[in-house]
C-alpha positions in Angstrom: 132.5 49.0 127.4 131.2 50.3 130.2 133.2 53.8 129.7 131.9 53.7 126.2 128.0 53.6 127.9 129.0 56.7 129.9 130.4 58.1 127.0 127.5 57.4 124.8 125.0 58.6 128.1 126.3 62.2 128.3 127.0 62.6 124.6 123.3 61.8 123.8 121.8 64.1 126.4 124.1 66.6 124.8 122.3 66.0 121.5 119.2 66.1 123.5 118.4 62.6 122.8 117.7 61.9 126.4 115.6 58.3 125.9 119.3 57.3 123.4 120.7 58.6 126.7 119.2 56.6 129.1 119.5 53.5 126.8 123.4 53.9 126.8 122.7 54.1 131.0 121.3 51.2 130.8 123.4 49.2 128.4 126.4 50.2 131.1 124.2 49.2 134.0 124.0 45.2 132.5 127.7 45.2 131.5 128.8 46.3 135.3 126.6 47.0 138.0 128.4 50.4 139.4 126.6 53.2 136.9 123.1 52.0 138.9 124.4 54.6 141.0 123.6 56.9 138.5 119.7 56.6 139.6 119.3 59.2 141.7 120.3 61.5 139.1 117.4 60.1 136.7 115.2 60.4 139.8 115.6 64.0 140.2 115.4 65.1 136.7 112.6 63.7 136.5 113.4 60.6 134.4 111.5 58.0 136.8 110.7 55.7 134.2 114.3 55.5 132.8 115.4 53.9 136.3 112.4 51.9 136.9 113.0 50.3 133.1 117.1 50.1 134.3 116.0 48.4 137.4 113.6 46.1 136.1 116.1 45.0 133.2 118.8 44.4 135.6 116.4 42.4 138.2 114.9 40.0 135.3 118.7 39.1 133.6 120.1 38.2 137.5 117.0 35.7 138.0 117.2 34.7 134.3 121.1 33.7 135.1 120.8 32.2 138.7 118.0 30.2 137.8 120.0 28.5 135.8 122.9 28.7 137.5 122.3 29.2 140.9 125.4 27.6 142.8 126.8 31.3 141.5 124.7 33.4 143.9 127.1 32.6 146.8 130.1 33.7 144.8 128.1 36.9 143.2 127.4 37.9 147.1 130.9 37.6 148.3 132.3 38.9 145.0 130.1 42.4 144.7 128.3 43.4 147.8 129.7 41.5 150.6 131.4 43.4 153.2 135.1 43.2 153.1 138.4 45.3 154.1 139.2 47.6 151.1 142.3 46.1 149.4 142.6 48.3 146.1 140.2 51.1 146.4 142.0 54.8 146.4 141.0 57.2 148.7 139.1 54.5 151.0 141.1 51.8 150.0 144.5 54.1 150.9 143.0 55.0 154.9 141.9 51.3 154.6 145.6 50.1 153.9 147.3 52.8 156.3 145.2 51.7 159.4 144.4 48.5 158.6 140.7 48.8 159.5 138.0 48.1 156.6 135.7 50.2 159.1 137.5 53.5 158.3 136.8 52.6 154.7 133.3 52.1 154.6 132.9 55.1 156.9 134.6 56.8 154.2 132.6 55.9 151.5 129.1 56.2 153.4 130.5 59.8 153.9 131.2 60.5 150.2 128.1 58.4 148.6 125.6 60.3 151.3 127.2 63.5 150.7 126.6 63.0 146.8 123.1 61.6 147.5 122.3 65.0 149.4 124.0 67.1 147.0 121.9 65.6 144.4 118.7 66.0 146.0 119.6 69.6 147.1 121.3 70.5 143.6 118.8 68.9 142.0 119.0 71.5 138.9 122.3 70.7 138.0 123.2 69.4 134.9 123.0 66.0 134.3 127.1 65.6 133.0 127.7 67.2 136.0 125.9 64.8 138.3 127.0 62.4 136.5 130.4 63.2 136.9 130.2 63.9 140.6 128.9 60.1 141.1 131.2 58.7 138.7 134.2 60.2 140.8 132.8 59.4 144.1 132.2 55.6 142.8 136.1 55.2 142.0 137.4 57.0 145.1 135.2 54.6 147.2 134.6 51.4 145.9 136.9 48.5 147.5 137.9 47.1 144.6 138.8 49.8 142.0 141.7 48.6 139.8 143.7 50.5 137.1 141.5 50.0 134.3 138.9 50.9 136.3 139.5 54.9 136.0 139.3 54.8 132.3 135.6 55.2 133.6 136.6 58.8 134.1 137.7 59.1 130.5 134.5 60.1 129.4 133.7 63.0 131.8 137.3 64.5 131.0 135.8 64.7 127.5 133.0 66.9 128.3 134.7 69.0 131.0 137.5 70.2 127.8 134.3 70.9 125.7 133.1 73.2 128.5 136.1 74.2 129.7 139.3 73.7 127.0 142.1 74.1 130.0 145.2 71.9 130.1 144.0 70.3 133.5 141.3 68.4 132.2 143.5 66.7 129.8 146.7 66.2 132.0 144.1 64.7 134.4 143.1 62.2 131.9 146.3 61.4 130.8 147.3 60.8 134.5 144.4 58.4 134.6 145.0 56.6 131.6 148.7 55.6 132.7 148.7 51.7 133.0 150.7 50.8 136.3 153.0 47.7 136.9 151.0 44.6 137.6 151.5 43.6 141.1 153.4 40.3 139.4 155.9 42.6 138.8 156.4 44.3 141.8 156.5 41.2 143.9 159.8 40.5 141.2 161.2 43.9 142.6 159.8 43.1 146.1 158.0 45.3 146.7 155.7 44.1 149.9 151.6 44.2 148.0 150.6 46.2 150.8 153.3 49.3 149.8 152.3 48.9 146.4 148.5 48.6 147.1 149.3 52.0 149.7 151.1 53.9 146.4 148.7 53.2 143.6 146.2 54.0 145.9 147.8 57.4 146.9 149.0 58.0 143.5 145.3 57.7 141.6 143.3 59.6 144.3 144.6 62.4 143.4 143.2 63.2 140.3 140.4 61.6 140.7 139.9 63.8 143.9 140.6 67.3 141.7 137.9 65.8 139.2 135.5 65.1 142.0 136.2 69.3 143.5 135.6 70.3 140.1 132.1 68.4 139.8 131.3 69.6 143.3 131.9 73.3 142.4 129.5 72.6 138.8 126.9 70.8 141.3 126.8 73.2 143.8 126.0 76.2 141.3 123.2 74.3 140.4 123.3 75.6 136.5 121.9 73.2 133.9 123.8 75.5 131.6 127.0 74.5 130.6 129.1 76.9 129.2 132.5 77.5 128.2 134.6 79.2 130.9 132.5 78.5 134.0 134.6 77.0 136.1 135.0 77.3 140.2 
């Protein structure tokens, strides 16, 4: 669902529909925390009232729910934005895994998340798909606990980049993320230690995702709301 509100985001700015497209940003941002992210790209365009209404929205359903129900606080904290080694993240999670320090991760991912905040500030007249799509890839390369069906977030921007762009490598990258993987269940039946498999999915998926997130940093750093067929880096 949350694919389908990125989806629904970039397809109605493309109508230029942007108050449908900040709706569909917001719908995503109740399902699953992670497209908040997407704020500073709102900010910067000048849509300031679309993130205050998203923030506002988000802040009044978490009190509504833990005033009722507020034994799950605790578990929500340790759950989403307690600090933890990375376990299943891709990039970070796969220097996480390989030195076995959660420290290298988050380094990592303050690296990638402050180099996108800066690009965004600096870049500011980029399109929004494109910024979009830069924080969308730098969200699944970082975040410590990114599984499979996580990257059919990506789904969505793979869309718009073949409607820009129609070249092969968009859509073998979304068919490379779209590839379900062995549950870990099964591996442990081949056994295969977690921490190798954990190590290999994590290798495996960062690469695309990587590819995806050059490509968005190229579109970004021309700084063209423009998007044209046959512009790419």
């Amino acid at each position: 669902m949350v694919a389908v509100g990125i989806f629904g985001l970039l397809w109605w700015e493309h109508r230029g529909r942007p108050a449908r497209g900040a709706a569909a940003w917001t719908a995503a941002t109740q399902i699953k925390i992670a497209p908040l992210l997407f704020a500073p790209v709102f900010w910067v365009h000048g849509r300031r009232r679309a993130v205050l209404v998203n923030l506002g929205l988000l802040a009044g359903s978490m009190a509504l729910y833990f005033a009722f129900h507020p034994a799950d606080l605790g578990y929500f904290w340790e759950r989403t934005l307690a600090p933890r080694p990375a376990l299943a993240a891709n990039l970070a999670g796969a220097l996480g895994i390989l030195t076995r320090s959660a420290g290298v991760s988050r380094m990592l991912s303050v690296l990638f998340l402050g180099g996108c905040l800066g690009l965004t500030w600096f870049r500011r007249q980029a399109s929004l798909h494109h910024l979009v799509g830069l924080w969308t890839t730098a969200i699944l390369l970082t975040y410590s606990r990114t599984w499979n069906h996580h990257h059919l977030l990506a789904l969505p921007l793979v869309v718009f980049l073949l409607r820009e762009e129609p070249r092969p490598i968009w859509l073998l990258l979304g068919a490379w993320l779209a590839v379900p993987v062995p549950n870990p269940v099964w591996t442990s039946l081949l056994h295969w230690p977690l921490r190798t498999w954990r190590l290999a999915e994590a290798v495996l998926f960062s690469i695309p995702l990587l590819l995806l997130f050059g490509a968005y940093v190229c579109r970004v750093g021309r700084g063209n709301r423009l998007e044209s067929p046959g512009t790419g880096c």
